[in-house]
MIDOSE-1310 file (N, C-alpha, C; in nm, 2 decimals, decimal comma, always signed):
residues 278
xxxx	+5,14/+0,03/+14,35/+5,16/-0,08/+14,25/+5,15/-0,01/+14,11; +5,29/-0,01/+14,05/+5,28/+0,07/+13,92/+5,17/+0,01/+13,79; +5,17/-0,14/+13,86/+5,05/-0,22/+13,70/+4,94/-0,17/+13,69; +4,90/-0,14/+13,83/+4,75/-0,05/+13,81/+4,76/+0,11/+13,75
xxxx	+4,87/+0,18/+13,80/+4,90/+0,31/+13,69/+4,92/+0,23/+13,54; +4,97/+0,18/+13,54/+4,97/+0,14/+13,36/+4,84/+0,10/+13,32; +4,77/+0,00/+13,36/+4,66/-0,02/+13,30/+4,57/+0,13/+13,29; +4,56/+0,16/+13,39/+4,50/+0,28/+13,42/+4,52/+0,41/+13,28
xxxx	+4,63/+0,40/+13,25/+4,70/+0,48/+13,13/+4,63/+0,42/+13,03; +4,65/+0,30/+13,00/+4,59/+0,25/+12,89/+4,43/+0,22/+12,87; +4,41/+0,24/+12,99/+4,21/+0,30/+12,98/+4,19/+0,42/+12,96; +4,23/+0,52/+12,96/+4,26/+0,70/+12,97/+4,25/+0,68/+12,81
xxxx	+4,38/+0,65/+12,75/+4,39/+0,67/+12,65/+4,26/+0,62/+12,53; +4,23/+0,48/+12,63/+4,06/+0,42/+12,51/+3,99/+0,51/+12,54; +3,98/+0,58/+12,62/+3,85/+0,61/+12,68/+3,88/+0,73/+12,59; +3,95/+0,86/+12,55/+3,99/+0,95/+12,48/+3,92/+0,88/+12,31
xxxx	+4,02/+0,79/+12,28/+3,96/+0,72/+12,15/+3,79/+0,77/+12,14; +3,75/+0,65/+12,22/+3,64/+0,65/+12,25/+3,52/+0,79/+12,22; +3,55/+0,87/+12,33/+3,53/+0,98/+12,34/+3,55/+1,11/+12,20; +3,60/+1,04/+12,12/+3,66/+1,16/+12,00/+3,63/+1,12/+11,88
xxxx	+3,59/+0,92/+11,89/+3,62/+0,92/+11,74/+3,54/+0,77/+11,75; +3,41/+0,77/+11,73/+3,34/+0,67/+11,67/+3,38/+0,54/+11,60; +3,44/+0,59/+11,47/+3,48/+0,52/+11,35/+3,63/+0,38/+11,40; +3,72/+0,53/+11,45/+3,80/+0,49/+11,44/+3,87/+0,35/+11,61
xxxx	+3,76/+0,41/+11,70/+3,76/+0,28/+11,80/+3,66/+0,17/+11,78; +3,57/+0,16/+11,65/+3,54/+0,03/+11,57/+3,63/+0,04/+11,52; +3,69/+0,07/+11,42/+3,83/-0,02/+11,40/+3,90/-0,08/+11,45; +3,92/-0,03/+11,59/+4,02/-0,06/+11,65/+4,01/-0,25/+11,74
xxxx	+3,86/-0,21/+11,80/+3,80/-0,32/+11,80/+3,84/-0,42/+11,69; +3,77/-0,38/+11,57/+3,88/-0,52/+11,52/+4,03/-0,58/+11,46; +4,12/-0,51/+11,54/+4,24/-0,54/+11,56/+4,26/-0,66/+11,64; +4,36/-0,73/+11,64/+4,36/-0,84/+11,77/+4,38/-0,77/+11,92
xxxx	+4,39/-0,82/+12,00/+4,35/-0,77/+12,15/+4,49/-0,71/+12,15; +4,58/-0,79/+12,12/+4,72/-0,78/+12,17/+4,77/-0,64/+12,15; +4,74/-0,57/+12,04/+4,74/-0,49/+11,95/+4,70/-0,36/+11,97; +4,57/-0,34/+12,08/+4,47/-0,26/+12,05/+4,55/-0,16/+12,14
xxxx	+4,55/-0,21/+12,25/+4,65/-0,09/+12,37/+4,74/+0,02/+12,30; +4,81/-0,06/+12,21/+4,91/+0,05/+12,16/+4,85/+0,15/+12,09; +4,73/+0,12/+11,96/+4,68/+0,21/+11,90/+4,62/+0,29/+11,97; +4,54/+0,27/+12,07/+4,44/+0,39/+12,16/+4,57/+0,46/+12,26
xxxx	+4,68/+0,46/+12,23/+4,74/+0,50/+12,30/+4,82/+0,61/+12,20; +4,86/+0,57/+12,06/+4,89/+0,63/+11,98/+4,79/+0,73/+11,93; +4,67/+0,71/+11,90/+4,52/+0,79/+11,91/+4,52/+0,89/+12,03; +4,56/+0,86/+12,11/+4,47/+0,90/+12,25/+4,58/+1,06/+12,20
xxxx	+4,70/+1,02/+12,24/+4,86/+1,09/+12,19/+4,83/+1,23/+12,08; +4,77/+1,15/+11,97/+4,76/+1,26/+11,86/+4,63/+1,37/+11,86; +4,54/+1,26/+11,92/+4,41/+1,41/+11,95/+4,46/+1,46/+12,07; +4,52/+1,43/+12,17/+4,59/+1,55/+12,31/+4,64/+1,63/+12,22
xxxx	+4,70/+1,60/+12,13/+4,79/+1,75/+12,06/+4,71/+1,83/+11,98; +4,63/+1,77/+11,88/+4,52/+1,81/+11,83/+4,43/+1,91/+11,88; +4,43/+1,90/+12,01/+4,33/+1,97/+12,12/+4,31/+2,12/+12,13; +4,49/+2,12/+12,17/+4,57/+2,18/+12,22/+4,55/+2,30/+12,10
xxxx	+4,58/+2,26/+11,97/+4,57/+2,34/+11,83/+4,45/+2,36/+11,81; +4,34/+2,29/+11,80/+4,20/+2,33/+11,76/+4,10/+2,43/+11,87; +4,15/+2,32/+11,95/+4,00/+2,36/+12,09/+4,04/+2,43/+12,15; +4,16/+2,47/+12,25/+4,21/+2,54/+12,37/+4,21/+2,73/+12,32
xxxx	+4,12/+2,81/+12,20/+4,11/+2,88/+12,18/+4,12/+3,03/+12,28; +4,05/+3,04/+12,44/+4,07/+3,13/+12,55/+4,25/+3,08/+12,60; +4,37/+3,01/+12,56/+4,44/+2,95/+12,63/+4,54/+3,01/+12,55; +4,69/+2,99/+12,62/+4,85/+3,03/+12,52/+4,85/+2,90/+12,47
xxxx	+4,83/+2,86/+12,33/+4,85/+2,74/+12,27/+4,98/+2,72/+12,23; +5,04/+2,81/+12,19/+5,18/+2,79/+12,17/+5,26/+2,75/+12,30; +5,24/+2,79/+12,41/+5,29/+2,75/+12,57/+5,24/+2,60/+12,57; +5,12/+2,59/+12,57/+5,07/+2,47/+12,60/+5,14/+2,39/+12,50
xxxx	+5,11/+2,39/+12,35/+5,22/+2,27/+12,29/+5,37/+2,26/+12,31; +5,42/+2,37/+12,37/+5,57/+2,38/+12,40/+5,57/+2,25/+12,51; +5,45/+2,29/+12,64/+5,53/+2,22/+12,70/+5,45/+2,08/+12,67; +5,35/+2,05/+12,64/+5,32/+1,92/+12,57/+5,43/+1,82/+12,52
xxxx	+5,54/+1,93/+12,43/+5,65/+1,87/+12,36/+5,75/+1,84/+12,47; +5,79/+1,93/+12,57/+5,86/+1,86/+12,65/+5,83/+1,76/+12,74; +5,70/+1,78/+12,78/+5,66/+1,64/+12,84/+5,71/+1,52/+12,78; +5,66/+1,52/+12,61/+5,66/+1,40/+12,56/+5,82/+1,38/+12,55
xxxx	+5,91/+1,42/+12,57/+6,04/+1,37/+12,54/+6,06/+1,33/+12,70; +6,05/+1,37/+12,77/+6,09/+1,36/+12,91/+6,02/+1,21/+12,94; +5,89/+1,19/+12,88/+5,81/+1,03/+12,94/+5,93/+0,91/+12,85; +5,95/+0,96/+12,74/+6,00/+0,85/+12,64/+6,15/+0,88/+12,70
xxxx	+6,22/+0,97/+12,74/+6,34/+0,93/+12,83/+6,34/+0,81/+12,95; +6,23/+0,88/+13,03/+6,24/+0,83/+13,15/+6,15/+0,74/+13,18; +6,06/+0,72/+13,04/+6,01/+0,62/+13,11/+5,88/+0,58/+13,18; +5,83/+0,68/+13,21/+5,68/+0,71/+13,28/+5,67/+0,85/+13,25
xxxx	+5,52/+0,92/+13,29/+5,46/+1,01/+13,29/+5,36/+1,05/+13,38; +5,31/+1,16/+13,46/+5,24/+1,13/+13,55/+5,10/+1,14/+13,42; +5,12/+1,21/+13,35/+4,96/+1,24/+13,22/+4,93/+1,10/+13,19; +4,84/+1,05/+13,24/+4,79/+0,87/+13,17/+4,83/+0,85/+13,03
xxxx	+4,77/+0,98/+12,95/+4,79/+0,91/+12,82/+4,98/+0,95/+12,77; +5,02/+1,06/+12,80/+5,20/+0,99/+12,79/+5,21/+0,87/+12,83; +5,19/+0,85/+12,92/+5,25/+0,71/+13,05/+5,25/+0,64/+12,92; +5,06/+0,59/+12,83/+5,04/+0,50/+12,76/+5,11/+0,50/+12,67
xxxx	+5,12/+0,62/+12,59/+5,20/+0,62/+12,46/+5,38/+0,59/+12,45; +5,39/+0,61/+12,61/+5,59/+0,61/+12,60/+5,61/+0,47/+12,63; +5,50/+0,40/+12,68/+5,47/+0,24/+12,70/+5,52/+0,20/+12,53; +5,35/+0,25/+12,47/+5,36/+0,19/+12,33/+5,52/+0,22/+12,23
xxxx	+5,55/+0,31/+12,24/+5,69/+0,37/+12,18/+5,78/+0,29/+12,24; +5,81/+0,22/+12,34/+5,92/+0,17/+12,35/+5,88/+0,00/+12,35; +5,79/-0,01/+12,41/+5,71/-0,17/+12,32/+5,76/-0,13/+12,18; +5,72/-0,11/+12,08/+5,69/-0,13/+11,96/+5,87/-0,05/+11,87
xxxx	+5,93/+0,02/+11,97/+6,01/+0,09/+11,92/+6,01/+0,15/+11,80; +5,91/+0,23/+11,80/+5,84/+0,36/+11,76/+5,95/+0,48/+11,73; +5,99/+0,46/+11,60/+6,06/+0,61/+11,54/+6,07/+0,71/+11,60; +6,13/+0,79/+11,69/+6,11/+0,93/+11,77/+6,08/+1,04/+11,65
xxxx	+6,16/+1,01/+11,56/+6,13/+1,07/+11,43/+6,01/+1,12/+11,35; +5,92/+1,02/+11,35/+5,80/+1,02/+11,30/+5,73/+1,14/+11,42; +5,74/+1,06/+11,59/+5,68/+1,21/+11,67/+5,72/+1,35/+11,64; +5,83/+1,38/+11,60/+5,91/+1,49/+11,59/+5,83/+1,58/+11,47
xxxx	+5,83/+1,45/+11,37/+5,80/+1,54/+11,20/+5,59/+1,57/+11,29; +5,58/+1,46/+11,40/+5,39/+1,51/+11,38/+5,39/+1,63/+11,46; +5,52/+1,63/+11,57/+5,46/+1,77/+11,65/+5,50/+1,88/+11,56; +5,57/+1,85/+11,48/+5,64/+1,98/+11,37/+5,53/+2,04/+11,27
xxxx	+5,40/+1,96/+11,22/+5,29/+1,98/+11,15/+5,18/+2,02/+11,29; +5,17/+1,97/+11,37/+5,10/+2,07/+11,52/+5,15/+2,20/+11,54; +5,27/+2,23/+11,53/+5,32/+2,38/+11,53/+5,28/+2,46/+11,41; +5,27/+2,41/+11,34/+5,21/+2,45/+11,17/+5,10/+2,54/+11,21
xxxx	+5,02/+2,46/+11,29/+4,85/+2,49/+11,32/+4,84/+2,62/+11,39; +4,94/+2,64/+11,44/+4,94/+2,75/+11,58/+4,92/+2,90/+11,49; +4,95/+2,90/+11,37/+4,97/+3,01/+11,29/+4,92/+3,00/+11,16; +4,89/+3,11/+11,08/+4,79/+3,11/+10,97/+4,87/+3,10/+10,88
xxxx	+4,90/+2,99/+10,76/+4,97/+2,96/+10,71/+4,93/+2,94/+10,52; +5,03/+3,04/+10,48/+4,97/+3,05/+10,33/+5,01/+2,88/+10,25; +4,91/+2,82/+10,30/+4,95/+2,66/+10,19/+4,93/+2,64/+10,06; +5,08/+2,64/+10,01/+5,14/+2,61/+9,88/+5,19/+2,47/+9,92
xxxx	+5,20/+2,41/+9,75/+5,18/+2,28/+9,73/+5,31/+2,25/+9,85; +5,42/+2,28/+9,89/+5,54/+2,24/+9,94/+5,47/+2,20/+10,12; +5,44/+2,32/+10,12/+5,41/+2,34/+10,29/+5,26/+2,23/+10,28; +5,18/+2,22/+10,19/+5,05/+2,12/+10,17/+5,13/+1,98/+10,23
xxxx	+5,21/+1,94/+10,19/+5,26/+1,82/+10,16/+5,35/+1,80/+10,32; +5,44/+1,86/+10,36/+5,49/+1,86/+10,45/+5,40/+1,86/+10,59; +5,29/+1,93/+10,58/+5,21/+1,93/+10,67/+5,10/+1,76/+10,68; +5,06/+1,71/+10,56/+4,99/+1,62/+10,55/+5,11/+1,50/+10,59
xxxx	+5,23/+1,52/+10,60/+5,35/+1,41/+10,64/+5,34/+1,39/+10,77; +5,35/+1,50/+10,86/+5,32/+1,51/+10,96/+5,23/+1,49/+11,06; +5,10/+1,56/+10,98/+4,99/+1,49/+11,06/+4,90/+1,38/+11,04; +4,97/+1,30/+10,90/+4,84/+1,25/+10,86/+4,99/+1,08/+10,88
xxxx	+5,09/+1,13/+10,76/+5,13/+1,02/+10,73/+5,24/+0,94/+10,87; +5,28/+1,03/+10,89/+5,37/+0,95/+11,04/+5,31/+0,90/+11,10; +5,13/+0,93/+11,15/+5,06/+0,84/+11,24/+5,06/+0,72/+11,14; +5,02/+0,68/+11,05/+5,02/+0,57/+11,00/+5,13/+0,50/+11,00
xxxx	+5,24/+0,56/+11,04/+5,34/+0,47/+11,00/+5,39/+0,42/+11,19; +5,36/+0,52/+11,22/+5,35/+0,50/+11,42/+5,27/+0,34/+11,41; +5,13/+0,36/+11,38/+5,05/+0,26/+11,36/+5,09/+0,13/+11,29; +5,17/+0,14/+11,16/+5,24/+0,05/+11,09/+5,33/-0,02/+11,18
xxxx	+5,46/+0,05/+11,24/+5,51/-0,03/+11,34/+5,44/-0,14/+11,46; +5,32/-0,11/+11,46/+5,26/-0,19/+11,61/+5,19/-0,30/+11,49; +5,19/-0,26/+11,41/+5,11/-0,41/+11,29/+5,17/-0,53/+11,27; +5,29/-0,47/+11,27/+5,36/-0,58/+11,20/+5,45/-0,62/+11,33
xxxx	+5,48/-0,52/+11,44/+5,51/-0,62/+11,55/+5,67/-0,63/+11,52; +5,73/-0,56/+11,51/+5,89/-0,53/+11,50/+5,98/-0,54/+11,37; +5,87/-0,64/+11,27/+5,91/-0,67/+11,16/+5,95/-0,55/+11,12; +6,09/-0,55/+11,06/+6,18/-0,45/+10,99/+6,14/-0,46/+10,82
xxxx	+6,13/-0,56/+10,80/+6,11/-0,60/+10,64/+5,99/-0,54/+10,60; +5,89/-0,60/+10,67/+5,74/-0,58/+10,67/+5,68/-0,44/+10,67; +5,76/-0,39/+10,77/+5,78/-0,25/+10,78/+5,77/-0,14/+10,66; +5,95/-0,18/+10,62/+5,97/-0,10/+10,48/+5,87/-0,13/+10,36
xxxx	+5,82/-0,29/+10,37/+5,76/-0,30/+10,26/+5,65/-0,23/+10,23; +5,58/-0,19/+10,38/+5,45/-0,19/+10,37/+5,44/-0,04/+10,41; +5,57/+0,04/+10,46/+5,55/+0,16/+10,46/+5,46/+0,27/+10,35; +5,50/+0,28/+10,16/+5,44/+0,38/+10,11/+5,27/+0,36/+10,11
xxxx	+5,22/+0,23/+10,11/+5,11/+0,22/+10,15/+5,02/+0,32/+10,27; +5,11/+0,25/+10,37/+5,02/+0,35/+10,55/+5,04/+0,48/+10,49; +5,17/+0,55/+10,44/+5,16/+0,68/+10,44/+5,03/+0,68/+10,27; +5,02/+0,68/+10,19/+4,89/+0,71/+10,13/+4,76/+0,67/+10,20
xxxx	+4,72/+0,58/+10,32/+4,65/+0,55/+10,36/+4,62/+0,71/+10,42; +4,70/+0,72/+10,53/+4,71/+0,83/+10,63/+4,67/+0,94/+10,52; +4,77/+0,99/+10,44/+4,72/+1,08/+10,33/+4,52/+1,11/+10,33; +4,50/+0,98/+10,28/+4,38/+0,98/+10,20/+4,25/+1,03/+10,33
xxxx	+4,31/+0,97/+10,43/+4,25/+1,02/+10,57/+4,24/+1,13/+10,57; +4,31/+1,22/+10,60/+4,32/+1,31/+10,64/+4,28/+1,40/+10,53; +4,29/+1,37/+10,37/+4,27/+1,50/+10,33/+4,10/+1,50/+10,29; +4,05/+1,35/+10,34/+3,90/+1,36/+10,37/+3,82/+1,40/+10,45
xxxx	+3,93/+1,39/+10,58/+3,88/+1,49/+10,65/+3,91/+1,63/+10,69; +4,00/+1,66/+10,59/+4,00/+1,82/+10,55/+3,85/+1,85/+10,43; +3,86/+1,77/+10,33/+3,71/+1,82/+10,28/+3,58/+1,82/+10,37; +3,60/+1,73/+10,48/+3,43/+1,67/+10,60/+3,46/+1,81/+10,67
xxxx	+3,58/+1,91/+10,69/+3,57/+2,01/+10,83/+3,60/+2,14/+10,73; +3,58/+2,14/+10,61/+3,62/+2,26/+10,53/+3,55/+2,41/+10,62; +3,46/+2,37/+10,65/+3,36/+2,50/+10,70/+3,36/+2,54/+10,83; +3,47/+2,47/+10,91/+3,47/+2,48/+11,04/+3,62/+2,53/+11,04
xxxx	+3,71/+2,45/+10,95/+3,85/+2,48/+10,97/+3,91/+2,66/+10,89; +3,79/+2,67/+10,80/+3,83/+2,83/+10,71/+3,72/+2,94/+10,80; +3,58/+2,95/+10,92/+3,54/+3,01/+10,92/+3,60/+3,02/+11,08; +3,63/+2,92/+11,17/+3,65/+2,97/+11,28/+3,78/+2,96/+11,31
xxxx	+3,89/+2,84/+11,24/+4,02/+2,86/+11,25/+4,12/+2,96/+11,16; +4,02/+2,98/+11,06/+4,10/+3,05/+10,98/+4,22/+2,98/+10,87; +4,18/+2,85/+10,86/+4,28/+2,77/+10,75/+4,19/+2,74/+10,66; +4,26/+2,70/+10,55/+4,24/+2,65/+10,45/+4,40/+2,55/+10,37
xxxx	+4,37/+2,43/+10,40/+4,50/+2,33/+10,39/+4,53/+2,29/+10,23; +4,38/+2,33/+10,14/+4,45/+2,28/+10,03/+4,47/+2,41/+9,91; +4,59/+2,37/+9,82/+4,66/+2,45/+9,80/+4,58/+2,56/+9,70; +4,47/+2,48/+9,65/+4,41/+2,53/+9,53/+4,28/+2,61/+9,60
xxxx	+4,29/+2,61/+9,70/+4,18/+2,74/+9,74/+4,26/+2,85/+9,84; +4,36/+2,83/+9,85/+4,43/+2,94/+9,89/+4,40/+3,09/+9,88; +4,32/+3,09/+9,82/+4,26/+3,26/+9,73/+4,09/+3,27/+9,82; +4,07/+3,14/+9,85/+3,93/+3,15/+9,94/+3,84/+3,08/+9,84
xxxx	+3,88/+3,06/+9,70/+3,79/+3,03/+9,61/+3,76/+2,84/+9,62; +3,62/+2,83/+9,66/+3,64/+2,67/+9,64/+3,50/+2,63/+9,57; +3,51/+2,54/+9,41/+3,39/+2,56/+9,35/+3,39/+2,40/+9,30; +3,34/+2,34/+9,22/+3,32/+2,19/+9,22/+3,46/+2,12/+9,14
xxxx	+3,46/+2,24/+9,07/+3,63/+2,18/+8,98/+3,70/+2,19/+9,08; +3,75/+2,29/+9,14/+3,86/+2,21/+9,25/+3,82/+2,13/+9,34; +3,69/+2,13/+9,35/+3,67/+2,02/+9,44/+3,68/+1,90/+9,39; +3,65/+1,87/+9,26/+3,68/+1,72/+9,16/+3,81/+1,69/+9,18
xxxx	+3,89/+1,77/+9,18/+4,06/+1,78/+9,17/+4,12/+1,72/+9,27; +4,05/+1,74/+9,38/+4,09/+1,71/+9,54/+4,03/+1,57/+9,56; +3,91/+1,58/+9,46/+3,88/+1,43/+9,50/+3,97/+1,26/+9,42; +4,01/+1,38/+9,29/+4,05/+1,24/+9,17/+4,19/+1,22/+9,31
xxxx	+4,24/+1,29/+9,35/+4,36/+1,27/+9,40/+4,35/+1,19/+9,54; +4,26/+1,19/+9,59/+4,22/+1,10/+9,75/+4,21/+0,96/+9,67; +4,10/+0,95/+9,56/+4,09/+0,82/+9,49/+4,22/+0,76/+9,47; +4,29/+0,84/+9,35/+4,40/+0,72/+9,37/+4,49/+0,68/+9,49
xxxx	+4,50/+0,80/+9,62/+4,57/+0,73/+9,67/+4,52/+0,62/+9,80; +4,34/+0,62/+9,78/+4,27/+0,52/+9,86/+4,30/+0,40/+9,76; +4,29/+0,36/+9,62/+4,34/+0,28/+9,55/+4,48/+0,26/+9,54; +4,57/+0,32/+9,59/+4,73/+0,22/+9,63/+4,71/+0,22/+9,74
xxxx	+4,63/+0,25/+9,86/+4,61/+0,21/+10,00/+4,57/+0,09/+10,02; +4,53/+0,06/+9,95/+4,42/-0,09/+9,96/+4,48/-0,19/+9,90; +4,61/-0,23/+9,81/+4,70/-0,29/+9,79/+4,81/-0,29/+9,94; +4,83/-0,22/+10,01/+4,88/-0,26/+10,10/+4,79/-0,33/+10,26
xxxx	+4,69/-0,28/+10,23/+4,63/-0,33/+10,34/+4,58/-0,49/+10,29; +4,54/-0,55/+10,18/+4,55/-0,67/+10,18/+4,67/-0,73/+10,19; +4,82/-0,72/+10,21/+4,90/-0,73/+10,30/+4,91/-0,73/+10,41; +4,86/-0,67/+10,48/+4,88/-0,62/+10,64/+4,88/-0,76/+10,72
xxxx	+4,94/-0,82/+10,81/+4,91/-0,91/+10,91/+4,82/-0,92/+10,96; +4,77/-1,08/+10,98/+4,64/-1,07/+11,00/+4,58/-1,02/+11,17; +4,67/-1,02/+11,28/+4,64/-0,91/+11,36/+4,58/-0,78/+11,34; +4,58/-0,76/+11,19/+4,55/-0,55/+11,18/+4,50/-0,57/+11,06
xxxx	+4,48/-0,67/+10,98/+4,44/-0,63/+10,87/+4,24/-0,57/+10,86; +4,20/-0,65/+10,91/+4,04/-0,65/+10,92/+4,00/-0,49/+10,97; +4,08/-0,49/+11,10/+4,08/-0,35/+11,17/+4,10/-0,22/+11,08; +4,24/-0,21/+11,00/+4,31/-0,14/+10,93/+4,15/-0,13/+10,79
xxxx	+4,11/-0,23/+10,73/+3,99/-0,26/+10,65/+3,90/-0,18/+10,63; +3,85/-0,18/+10,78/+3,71/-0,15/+10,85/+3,76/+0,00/+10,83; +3,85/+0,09/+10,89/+3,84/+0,22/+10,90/+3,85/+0,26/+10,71; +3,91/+0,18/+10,66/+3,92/+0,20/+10,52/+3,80/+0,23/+10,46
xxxx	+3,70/+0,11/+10,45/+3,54/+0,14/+10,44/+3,46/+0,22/+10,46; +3,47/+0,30/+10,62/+3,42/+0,41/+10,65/+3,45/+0,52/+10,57; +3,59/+0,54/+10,60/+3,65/+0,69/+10,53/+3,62/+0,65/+10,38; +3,61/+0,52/+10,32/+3,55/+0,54/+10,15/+3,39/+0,59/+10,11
xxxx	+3,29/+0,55/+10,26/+3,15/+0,55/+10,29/+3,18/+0,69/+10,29; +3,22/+0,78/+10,37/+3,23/+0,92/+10,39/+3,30/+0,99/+10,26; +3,38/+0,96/+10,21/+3,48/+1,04/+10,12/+3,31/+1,02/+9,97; +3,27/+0,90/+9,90/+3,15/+0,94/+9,87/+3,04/+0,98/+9,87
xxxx	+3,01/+1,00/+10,01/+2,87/+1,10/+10,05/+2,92/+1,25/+10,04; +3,08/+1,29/+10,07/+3,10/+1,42/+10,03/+3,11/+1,46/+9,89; +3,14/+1,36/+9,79/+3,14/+1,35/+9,61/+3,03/+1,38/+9,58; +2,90/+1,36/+9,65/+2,79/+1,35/+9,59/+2,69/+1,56/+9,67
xxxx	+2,79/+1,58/+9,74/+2,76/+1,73/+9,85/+2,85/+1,81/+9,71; +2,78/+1,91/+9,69/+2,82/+2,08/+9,59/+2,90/+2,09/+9,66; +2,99/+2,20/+9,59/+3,10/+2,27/+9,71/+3,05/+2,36/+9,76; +2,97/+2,44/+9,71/+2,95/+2,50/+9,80/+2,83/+2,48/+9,95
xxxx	+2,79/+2,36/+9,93/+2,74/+2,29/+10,06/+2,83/+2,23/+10,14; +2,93/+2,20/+10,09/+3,05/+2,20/+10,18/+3,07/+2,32/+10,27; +3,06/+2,42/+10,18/+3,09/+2,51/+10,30/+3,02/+2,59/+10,42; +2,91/+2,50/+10,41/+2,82/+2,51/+10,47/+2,79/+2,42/+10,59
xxxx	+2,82/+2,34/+10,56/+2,77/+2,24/+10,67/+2,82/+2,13/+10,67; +2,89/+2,01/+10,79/+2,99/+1,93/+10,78/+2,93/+1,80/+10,75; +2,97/+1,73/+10,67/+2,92/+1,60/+10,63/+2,94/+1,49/+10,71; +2,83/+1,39/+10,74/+2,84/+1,31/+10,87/+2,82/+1,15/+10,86
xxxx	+2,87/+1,09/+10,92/+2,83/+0,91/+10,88/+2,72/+0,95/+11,02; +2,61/+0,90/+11,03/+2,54/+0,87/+11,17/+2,60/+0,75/+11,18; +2,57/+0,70/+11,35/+2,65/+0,60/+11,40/+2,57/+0,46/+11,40; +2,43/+0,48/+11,39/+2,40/+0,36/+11,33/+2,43/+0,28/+11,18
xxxx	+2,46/+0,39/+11,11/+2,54/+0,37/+10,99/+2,66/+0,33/+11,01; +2,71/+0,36/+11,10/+2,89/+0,30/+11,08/+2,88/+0,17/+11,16; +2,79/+0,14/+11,21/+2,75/-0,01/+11,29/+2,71/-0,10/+11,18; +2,67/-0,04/+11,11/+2,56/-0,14/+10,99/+2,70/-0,16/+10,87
xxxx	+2,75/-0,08/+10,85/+2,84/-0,11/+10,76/+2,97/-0,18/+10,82; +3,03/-0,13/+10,95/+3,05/-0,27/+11,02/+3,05/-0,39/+11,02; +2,90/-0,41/+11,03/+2,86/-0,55/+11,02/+2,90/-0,63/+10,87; +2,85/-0,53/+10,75/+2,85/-0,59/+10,61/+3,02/-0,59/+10,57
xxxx	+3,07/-0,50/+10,62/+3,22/-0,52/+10,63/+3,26/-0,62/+10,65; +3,25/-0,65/+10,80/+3,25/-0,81/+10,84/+3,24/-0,93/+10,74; +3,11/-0,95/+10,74/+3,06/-1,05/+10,69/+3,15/-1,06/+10,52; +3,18/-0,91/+10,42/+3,25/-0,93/+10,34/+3,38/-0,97/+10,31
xxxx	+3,47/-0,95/+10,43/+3,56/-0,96/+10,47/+3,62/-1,14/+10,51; +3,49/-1,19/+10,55/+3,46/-1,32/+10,62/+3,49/-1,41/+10,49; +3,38/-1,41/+10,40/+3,37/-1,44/+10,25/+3,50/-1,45/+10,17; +3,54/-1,30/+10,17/+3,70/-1,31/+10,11/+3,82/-1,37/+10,14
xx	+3,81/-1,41/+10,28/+3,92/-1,47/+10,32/+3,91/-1,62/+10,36; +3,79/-1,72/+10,26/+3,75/-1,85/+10,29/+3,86/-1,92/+10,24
């Protein structure tokens, strides 16, 4: 009975969520139900490749994303996958009719990773398109639910959203991603040098673009908006506990929300959220 392989896919893939990312399967939770399948499937999707680039260190990572990539074209051809979370994700991709495009430009920023890469502003930017901004916009498509209009409108938003993500959590892994991967993603420490002025620099620039992020998400359909909200809040909770960390304690030790903290701010999330929309 293939329904039970599908559901089955689409628990793989929560359970991955789950398994990797605190924050981001409370959010997801408050998405509407309808909704939620596709994201933990698009989640589940982007940390398998993630994996592959960070963690699989004793392994041929370049073999392994090769053929990761052709798997992933082969499920979205045909249709199924025996890997649960393909199965889930070529589900969500053709439900939601999901840009191939957008997958293309994120595994093209995953190949990025495979190699030590001198990041100047050009290759900064192309890389953050890829891995940060196409998921949002993967995610954007399942928001709005096929709306073409909604879409375009609401596109430069998700990609500053995704942006501001990601380059917060390049400041949260600075000491993990330059001492055992050997990168350093932003352009102004390229020399190794990272002291509070560039780290001010890196911050004024996440602020504004979490402030045009947040014009689009009080947009969002009310299916995603709360959800979309919630992860906003966190990554703002996190992005100022690292404003208030020296740089050079950044590079020292990774900055953390505890998870009774992201429950509690949850809650007040909530309840704010509740208030605003009387």
């Amino acid at each position: 009975m293939k329904a039970l392989f599908d559901e089955l896919s689409r628990q793989v893939s929560k359970a991955v969520t789950q398994k990797y990312s605190t924050s981001f399967s409370l959010g997801i939770l408050a998405l509407h139900p309808s909704i939620r399948p596709a994201i933990y499937a698009i989640y589940g999707y982007v940390r398998l490749a993630d994996e592959i680039v960070d963690s699989f260190h004793n392994f041929n990572k370049g073999l392994l994303l090769e053929r990761f990539k052709e798997q992933t074209w082969q499920a979205l051809d045909e249709g199924i996958s025996l890997n649960p979370v393909l199965h889930s994700f070529q589900e969500a991709v053709s439900l939601y009719q999901i840009d191939r495009g957008l997958i293309e430009q994120f595994l093209h920023s995953m190949q990025m990773d495979l190699t030590p890469i001198d990041y100047n502003s050009e290759r900064y930017n192309e890389y953050i398109l890829g891995s940060a901004e196409v998921v949002g916009l993967m995610c954007l498509q399942v928001f709005v639910e096929g709306d073409a209009d909604a879409y375009q409108s609401l596109k430069p938003y998700a990609m500053k959203l995704g942006s501001a993500f990601q380059k917060v959590n390049f400041l949260r892994d600075l000491k993990d991603d330059y001492q055992i991967l050997g990168r350093t993603y932003f352009p102004q420490i390229g020399s190794g040098l990272f002291d509070n002025n560039i780290k001010s620099s890196i911050e004024k620039d996440i602020e504004a673009e979490f402030k045009e992020a947040l014009i689009g998400i009080n947009k969002l359909p009310a299916c995603s908006k709360f959800g979309v909200y919630l992860a906003y809040k966190y990554y703002i909770s996190l992005f100022r506990k690292i404003k208030q960390v020296p740089a050079q304690k950044i590079l020292q030790e990774r900055v953390r929300i505890p998870n009774l903290q992201k429950f509690s701010l949850m809650m007040r999330c909530y309840v704010q959220y509740k208030i605003a929309n009387l």
